[in-house]
Structures are given as C-alpha cells and as structure tokens.
N, C-alpha and C positions, 0 to 999 in steps of 0.2 A: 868596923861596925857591921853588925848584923843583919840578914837581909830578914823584913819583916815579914812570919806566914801568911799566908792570904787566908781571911776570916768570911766564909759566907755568912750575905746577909738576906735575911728573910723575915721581909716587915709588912707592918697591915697601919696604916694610918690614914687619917683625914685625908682628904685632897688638898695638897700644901694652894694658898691663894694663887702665887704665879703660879701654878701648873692650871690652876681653873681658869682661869685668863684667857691662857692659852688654849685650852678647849672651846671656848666660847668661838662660835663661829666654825669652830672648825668638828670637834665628832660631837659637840653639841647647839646645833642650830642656831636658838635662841637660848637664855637661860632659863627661861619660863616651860621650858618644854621636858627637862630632868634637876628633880629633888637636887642636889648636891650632895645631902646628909644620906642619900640610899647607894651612894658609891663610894668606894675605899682606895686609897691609892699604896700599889705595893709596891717596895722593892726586890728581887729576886737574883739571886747567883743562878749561874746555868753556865752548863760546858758549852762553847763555843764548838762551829765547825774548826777551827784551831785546836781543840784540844785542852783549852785553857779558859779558866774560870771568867764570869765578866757578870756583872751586874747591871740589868734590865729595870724597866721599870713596865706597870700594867695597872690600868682602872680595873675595877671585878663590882657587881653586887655586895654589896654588905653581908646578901646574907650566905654570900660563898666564897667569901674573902679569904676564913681561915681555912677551909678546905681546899683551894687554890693553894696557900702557902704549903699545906701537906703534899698534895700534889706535886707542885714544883722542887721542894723537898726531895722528895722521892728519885724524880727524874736526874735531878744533881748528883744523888747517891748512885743512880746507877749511871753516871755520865754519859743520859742520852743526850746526844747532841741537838743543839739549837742555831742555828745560824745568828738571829740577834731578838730581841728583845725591847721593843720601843713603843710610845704612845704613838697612836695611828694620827694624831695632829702633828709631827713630825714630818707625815706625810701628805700634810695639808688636809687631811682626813680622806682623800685619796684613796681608795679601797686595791684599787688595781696598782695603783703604785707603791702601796705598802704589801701586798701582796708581790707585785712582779721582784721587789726587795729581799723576798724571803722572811717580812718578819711578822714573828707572832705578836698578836696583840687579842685585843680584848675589847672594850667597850667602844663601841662608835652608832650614835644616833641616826639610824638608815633603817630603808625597807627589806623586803628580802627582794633580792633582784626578779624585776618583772612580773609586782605585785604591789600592792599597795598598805599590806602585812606590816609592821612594824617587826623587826630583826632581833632574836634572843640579844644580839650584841648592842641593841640600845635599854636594855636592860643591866648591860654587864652578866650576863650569861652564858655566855656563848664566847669559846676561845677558841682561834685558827693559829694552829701551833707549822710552821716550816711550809708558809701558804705555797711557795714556788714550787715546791718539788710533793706537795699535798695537794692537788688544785680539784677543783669541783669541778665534774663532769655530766653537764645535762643534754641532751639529744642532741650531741657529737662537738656541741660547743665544750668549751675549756675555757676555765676563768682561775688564776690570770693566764692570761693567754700565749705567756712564757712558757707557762706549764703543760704546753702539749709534751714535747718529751717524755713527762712523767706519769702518764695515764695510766701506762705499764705498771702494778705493782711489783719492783723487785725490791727483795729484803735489804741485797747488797748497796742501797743508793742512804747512804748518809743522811739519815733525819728522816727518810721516808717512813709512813708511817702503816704499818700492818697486824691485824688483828695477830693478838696476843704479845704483841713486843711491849716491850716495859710502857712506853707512853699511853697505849693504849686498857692497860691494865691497868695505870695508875687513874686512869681518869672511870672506867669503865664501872672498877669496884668500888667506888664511890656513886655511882648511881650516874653518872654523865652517859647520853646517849653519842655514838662515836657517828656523822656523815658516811663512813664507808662504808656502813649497812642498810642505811636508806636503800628503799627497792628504787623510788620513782627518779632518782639521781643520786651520784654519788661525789661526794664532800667531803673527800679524805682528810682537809685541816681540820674537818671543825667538830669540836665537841661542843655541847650544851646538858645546861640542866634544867 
C-alpha cells in the first residue's frame, strides 16, 4: 500500500459550535461581549520546528480571514518555520502561557497590557507569530518572560523574526504593521492591521 502525500489545508469557515463553547469563558469573556458571526475560524498547514508539515488552527476577523490564508500560504511555501499553531483557549486563554509555549495565535478578548485599551487581538487583528523567541520588549521588561534570551535579534535563531525575512514581508505587503518597529517598545511577534 501506498503511503498517502500530505495535502495542505487552508480553510476559512464559521466558527464550528464546540469550538465556541470552548471559547466562552476562555479568550471570550462572556458571550455578549463579541459578534460570533465577525470571526472565522481557520485551518492552516505550517512547517513545524521539525521540518515537517502540521496543521493549526486560528480565530482572525472576517474581514482578514482570507488575507490571513494568503499570508499563511505563503509562509508554507517558503517553509518558514512555526513552532505550533493553536487556539489560545488551549491555554486557558493564558497569554503568558500560550506565549511561554511558543505558540502563535490570533484572537483573545484582552487589553493591551497595562492599560485599559482593548487589544487588536479581541478584534481578531492582531497575530503573534513564535511569541517565545519574538517576545515584546518594553522599558527592560520582557513578556513572556522566557523570552529574555531572545531580545538579541539574531537571524540565525529558528523562527525569529527580522525585518525583511520572508514572515515579515508576507505580512508587511499586505498592509499589516510589524511590533518590531514601534519606537516606544518593541513587539517582535506581533503583527496587526
């Protein structure tokens, strides 16, 4: 028998019901507090730190859902590497813990830390792509807090991310602003639009 080729998949659907379930309480507070019908839930191939294909999944905005797919598209094509790929209610919605994890995600109903701001990422706008070793740097703090190691941008570090590398280019010429060029701190995972 045949061993079967691996088929990336790259979807944009409803938010399946048990997946919203499981959001509730966790990256969305109450349910009264986000639309359901303004988020999309995707699925996504992406080369592992392995080397090898694996399928993620990610809330987004509806209205950058399909852009998201091109996006991730892209990054497959050039096998940038991703460590993993999961709903941040996986991690109890946990920011630091889905972060200290390495994984990128997408939509979680929060502030922007140490402000009372609502977060691009309770909009589904805002993705923090290899938050470990991308970590955000504001007046000598480091979040997650694993990620001091990684303040240092070297090119050579697996999934890190620096202006003009493929991740950065795939997000940039689509109009997403990249954290690492903020002046007043810098937020190497996280793009937004």
């Amino acid at each position: 028998m045949e061993k079967e080729e691996f088929k990336p998949l790259f979807e944009v659907q409803k938010i399946p019901d048990n997946i919203y379930e499981k959001m509730i309480g966790n990256s969305i507070p109450d349910k009264d507090f986000v639309d359901k019908n303004s988020l999309d839930y995707l699925k996504i191939t992406y080369y592992g730190f392995d080397n090898k294909p694996h399928i993620g999944d990610m809330v987004v905005s509806k209205e950058v859902s399909k852009e998201v797919i091109e996006i991730f598209k892209e990054l497959y094509e050039n096998k940038y590497p991703i460590e993993k790929i999961s709903l941040i209610d996986n991690y109890g919605a946990d920011d630091e813990l889905s972060m200290s994890a390495n994984n990128t995600s997408s939509f979680c109903y929060r502030v922007v830390d140490g402000s009372k701001v609502l977060s691009n990422h309770s909009k589904g706008l805002a993705i923090d792509i290899n938050p470990l070793i991308n970590p955000m740097v504001k007046n000598g703090d480091v979040s997650p807090r694993k990620g001091q190691d990684y303040i240092e941008r070297n090119e050579n570090v697996k999934g890190m991310i620096t202006k003009g590398d493929a991740c950065y280019n795939a997000f940039t010429k689509r109009g997403w602003t990249w954290g690492g060029e903020w002046s007043n701190l810098k937020d190497y995972q996280h793009f937004e639009k």
